[in-house]
C-alpha positions in Angstrom: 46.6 -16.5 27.1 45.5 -19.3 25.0 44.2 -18.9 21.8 41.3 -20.9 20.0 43.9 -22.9 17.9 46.1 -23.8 21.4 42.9 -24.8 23.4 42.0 -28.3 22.8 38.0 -28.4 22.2 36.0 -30.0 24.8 35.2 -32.9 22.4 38.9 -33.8 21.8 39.5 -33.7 25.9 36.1 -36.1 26.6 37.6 -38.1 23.7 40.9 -38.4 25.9 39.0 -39.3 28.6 37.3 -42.2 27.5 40.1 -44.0 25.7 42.2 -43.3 29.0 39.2 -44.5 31.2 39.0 -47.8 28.7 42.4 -48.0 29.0 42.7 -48.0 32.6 39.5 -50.3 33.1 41.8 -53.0 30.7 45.0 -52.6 32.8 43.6 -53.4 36.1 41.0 -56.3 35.1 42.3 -59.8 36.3 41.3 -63.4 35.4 41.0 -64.5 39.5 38.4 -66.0 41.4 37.3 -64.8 44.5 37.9 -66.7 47.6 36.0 -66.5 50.8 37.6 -65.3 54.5 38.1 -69.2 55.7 40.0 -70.0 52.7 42.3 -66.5 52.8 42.7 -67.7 56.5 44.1 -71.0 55.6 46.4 -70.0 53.9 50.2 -70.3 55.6 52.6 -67.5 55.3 55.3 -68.2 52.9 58.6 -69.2 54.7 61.0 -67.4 55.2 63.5 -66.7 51.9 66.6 -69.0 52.5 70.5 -67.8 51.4 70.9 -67.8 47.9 67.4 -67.2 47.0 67.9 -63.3 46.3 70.0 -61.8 43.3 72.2 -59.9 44.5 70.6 -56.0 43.8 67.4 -57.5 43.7 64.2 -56.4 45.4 63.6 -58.8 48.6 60.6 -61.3 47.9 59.5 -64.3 49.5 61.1 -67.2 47.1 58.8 -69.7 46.9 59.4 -72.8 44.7 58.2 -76.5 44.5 60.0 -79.0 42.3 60.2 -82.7 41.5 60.0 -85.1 38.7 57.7 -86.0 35.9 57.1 -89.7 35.0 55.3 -91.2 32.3 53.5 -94.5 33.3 55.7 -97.4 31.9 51.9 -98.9 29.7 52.3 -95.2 27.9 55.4 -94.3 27.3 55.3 -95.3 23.8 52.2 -93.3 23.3 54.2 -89.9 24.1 54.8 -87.9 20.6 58.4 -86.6 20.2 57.2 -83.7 19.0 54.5 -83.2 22.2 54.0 -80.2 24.8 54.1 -80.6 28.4 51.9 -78.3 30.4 52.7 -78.0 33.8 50.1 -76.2 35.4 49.6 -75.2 39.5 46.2 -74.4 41.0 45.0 -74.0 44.6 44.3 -77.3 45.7 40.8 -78.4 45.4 40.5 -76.2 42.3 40.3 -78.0 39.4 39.3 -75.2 36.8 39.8 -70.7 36.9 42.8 -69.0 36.7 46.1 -71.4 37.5 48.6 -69.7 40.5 51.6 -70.8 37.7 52.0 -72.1 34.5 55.2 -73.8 32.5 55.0 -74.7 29.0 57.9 -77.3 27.9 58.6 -78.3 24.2 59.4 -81.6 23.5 60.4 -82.8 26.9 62.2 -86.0 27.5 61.5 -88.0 30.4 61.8 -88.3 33.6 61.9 -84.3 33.3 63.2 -82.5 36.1 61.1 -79.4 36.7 61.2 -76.4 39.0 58.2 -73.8 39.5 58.9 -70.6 41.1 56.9 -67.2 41.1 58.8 -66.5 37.7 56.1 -68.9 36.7 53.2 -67.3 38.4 50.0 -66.0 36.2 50.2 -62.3 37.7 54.0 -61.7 38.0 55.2 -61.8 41.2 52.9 -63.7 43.1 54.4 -66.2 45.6 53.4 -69.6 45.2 51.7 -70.2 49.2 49.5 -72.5 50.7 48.5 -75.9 49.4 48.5 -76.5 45.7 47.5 -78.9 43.3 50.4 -80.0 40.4 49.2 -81.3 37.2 51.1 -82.6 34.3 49.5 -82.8 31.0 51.3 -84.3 27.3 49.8 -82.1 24.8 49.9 -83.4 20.9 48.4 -80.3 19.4 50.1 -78.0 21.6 47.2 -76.1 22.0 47.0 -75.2 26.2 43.0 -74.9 25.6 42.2 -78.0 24.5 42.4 -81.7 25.0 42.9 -84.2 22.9 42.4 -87.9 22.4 45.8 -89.3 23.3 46.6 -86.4 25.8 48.5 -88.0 28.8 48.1 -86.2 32.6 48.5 -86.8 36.1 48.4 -85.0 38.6 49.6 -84.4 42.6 47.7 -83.0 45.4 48.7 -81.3 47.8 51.8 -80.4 48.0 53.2 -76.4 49.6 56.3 -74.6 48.3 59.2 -75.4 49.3 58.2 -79.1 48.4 61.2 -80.7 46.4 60.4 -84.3 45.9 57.6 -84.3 44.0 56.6 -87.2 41.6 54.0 -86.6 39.2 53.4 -90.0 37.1 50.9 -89.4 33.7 49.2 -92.4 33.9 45.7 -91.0 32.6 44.8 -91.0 28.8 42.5 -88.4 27.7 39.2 -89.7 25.4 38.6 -86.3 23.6 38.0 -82.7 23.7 37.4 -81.5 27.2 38.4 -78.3 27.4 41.0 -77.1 29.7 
């Protein structure tokens, strides 16, 4: 039998309630935008995983990956800081602004860089990277992923699909000032 002091009021469990229900409401909220049927339906299957892709105890997952090179222009490669981010960021192609598929973020690269994207890189974890996607390369000064700044290099590729392993992205494009990303 419970006693008045054991029995938690009715205002302490509709307290509970509502911070679980915010909680809840925060956990499953996701920065996506919708797409419609024909573009769902365009959208290949990934291929197959190839030997080698899986760890070995790891749960099976479509690998997906693209990969290439990063060039800078040879009229601006003196104008590349030292001390300068690269943002490589991957979007469904024909997208050029919402939520990117994948994101890397590389200190002080030197170039050509060599990169890789896989789903380690994807926004939501776990996400395979599928379909056709756009690849653009971006020399940050301020290293701030939100903005751009005057002096900001990019370039970009389109389309490319995983599995793609050639890829040349050339930053050739100077930025003239804060647009956002």
């Amino acid at each position: 039998m419970w006693t008045s002091r054991q029995r938690p009021s009715a205002k302490s469990g509709l307290t509970m309630l509502v911070a679980l229900s915010v909680l809840a409401a925060g956990c499953v909220q996701r920065n996506v935008e919708r797409i419609s049927a024909d573009e769902a339906a365009s959208i290949p299957a990934p291929p197959p995983p190839q030997a080698g892709d899986q760890q070995a105890g790891a749960p099976e997952v479509a690998a997906t990956r693209v990969s290439g090179v990063i060039e800078v222009a040879p009229a601006l490669a003196v104008s590349v800081p030292s001390n300068a981010t690269l943002y490589l960021i991957v979007r469904v192609a024909g997208r050029a602004t919402g939520a990117p598929l994948a994101v890397q973020q590389v200190p002080a690269p030197s170039f050509p860089y060599r990169f890789e994207i896989t789903e380690r890189d994807s926004m939501i974890e776990g996400t395979p990277l599928i379909g056709e996607m756009s690849i653009t390369a971006r020399i940050d000064q301020d290293g701030d992923a939100f903005t751009t700044s005057p002096g900001d290099i990019s370039g970009q590729v389109s389309p490319v699909v995983a599995g793609d392993s050639d890829i040349v992205v050339t930053l050739e494009e100077r930025a003239a000032g804060d647009e956002g990303s």
